[in-house]
N, C-alpha and C positions, 0 to 999 in steps of 0.2 A: 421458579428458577430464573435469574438473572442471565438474559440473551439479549442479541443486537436484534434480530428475527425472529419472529416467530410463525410456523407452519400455518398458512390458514384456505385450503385445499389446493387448488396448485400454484395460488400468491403466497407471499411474504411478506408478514406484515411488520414494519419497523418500530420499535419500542422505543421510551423514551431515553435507553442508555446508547441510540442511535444518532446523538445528536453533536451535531461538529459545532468548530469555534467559533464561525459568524454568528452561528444564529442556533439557538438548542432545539429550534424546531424544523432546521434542515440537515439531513444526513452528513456523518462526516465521510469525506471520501474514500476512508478505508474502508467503511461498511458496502457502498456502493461497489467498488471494484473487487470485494472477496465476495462478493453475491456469485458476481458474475463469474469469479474464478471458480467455483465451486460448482459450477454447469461446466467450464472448462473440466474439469478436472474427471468430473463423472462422463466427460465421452473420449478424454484422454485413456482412462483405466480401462475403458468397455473397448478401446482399441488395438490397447496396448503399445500405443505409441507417447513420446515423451515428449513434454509442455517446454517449448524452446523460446518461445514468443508470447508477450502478453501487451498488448496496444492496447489502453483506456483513451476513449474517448469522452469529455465528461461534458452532454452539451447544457445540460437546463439543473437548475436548483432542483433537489428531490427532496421531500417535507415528510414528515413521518407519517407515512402512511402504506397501504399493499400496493408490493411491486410484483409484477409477471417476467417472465424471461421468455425469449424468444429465438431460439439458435437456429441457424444457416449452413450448410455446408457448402462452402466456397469453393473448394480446391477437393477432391479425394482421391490423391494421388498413392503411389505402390510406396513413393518412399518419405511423402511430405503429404500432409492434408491445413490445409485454413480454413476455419470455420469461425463464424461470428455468433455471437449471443449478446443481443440486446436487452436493455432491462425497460419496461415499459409502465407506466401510469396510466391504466387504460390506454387509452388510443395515444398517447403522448410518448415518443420515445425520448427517454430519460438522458441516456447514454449505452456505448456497446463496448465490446472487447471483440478485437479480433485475433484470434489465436493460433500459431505456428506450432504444429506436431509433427517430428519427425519419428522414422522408424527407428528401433536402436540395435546399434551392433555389438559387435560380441566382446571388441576389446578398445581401448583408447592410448594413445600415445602417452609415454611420462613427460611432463613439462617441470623441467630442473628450474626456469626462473618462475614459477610463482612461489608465494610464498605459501610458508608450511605452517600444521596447522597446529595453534598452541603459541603461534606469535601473538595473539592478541590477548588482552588481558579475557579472565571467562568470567560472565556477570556476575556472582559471588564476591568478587573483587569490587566492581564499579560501585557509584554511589547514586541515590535515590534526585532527581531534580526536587526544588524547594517547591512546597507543598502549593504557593500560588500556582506555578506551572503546570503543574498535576490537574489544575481545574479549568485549565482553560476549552475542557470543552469534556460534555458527560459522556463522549463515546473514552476519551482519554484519562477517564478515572476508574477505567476497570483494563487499563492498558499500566504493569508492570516494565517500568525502564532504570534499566542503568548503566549510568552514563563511566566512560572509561576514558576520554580526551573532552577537551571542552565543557561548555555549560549550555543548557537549554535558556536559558535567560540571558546571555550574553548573545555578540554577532562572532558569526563565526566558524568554519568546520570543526566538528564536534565529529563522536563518535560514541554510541551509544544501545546497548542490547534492552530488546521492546517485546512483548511477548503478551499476548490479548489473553488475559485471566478467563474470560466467559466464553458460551459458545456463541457464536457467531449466528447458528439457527438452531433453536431450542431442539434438545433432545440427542444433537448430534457434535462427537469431537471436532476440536478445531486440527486438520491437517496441517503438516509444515505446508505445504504448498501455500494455505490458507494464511498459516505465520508469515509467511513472507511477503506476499502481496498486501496485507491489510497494515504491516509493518513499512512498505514502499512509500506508502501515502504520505509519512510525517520523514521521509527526506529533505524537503525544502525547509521544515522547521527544527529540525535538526541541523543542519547547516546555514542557516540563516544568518543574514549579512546587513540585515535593516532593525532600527528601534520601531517594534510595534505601536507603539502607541503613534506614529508618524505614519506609518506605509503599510498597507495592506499589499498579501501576496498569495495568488493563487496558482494553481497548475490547472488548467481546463484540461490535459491530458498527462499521463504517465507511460512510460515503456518498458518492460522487464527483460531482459536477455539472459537466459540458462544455459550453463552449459556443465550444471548436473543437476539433482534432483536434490530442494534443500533436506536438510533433516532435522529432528529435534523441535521442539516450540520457541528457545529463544532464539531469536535475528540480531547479528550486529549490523548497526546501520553504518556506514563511516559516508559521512556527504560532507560537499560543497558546493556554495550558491555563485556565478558569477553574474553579476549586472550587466546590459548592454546599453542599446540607445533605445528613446521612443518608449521606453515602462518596460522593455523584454528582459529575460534574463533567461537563464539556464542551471537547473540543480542535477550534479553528478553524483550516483552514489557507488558504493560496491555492497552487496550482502554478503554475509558468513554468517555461517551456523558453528558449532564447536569443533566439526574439523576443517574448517576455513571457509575461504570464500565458493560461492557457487553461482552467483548472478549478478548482473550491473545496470541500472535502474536509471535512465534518464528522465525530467519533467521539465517541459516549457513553463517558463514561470512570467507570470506579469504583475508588476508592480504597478500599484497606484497611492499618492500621495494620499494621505488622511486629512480633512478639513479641519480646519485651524480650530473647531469648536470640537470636534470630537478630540482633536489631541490635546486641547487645555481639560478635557471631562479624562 
């Protein structure tokens, strides 16, 4: 069976459909931060408290190879807990997530200005990115998108529904929660604002703020990338699942110019 992970006693060992756009033998960053989500999520349910916060912090290259996890519990409060789960290479930590769980109560306020759901167009509608774009990295060729504003090949805020065909760790369904976060990662290239073959752009970290529980497998992404000074920038996005939006996803982005030989190749 075709997986990102797979079980290998209590690591995970990454396969070679784990592989992101620098390099196909380092993890793409959606793999790494649904790892980790998915320790989130197995002590969110065992608590019964609801995933309101997700920090990635993404410090060192991770190569396909088994990772360990290692959770924390920060805060275990009556009505809020923070817990962290690192992902580890042996003795190396890779990068962590630190996690916001709040208690949930019984009712919520109606909010008359957001928008309602059925505004966007539903992926059935959207169109498929050109087949080049589809290949830019082997985690992203068993990752179904379609796009409903913009293009993946142009600069620019797009907006686009993404949905990870495989599981994520052999043997076990991929959660929305899982849809969602491993769908966060490709915000900044979805809304991208630079000619790749010119300017590389990474996010070293991403943020997720909930404020419901997604559903379904597909994710609309809708981002935009803003430039700053000194290589910074900043990718805004919003997520929606089919009955709207439920989360909003910020990533620090840094820019680096491509050398004059790699952008004439």
């Amino acid at each position: 069976m075709t997986a990102i992970f797979r079980p290998e006693g209590p690591l995970f060992r990454a396969t070679e459909h784990a592989g992101g756009p620098w390099s196909p033998e380092m993890l793409q960053g959606s793999a790494t931060t649904a790892l980790m989500t998915r320790e989130v999520e197995r002590l969110a349910n065992a608590s019964g408290f609801a995933v309101r916060r997700l920090t990635f912090d993404l410090w060192r290259p991770a190569g396909l190879r088994a990772f360990g996890l290692a959770t924390d519990m920060l805060r275990d409060g009556r009505k809020a807990k923070t817990l962290q789960v690192r992902l580890v290479d042996g003795d190396v930590e890779i990068g962590r997530c630190t996690a916001l769980l709040t208690a949930q109560g019984d009712e919520s306020p109606a909010d008359p200005f957001s928008k309602q759901a059925g505004d966007d167009a539903p992926p059935e509608t959207g169109s498929p990115p050109p087949a080049f774009a589809q290949k830019w990295s082997r985690y992203f060729q068993n990752v179904s998108v379609r796009l409903i504003e913009g293009a993946l090949e142009k600069p620019g805020p797009a907006a686009a529904w993404v949905r990870l065909d495989v599981p994520m760790v052999e043997g076990e369904a991929n959660t929305p929660l899982l849809q969602a976060v491993q769908a966060a990662d490709f915000a900044s290239g979805v809304g991208q604002i630079v000619d790749m073959r010119e300017w590389t752009f990474i996010n070293p970290e991403i943020s997720l703020y909930f404020f419901r529980p997604p559903e379904g497998d597909w994710i609309l992404i809708r981002s935009r990338t803003r430039a700053g000074a000194n290589g910074a920038g900043l990718t805004m996005a919003s997520l929606s699942d089919r009955k709207g939006a439920f989360a909003e996803v910020l990533q620090a982005m840094t820019f680096e110019r491509r050398a004059a030989q790699a952008q004439a190749s």
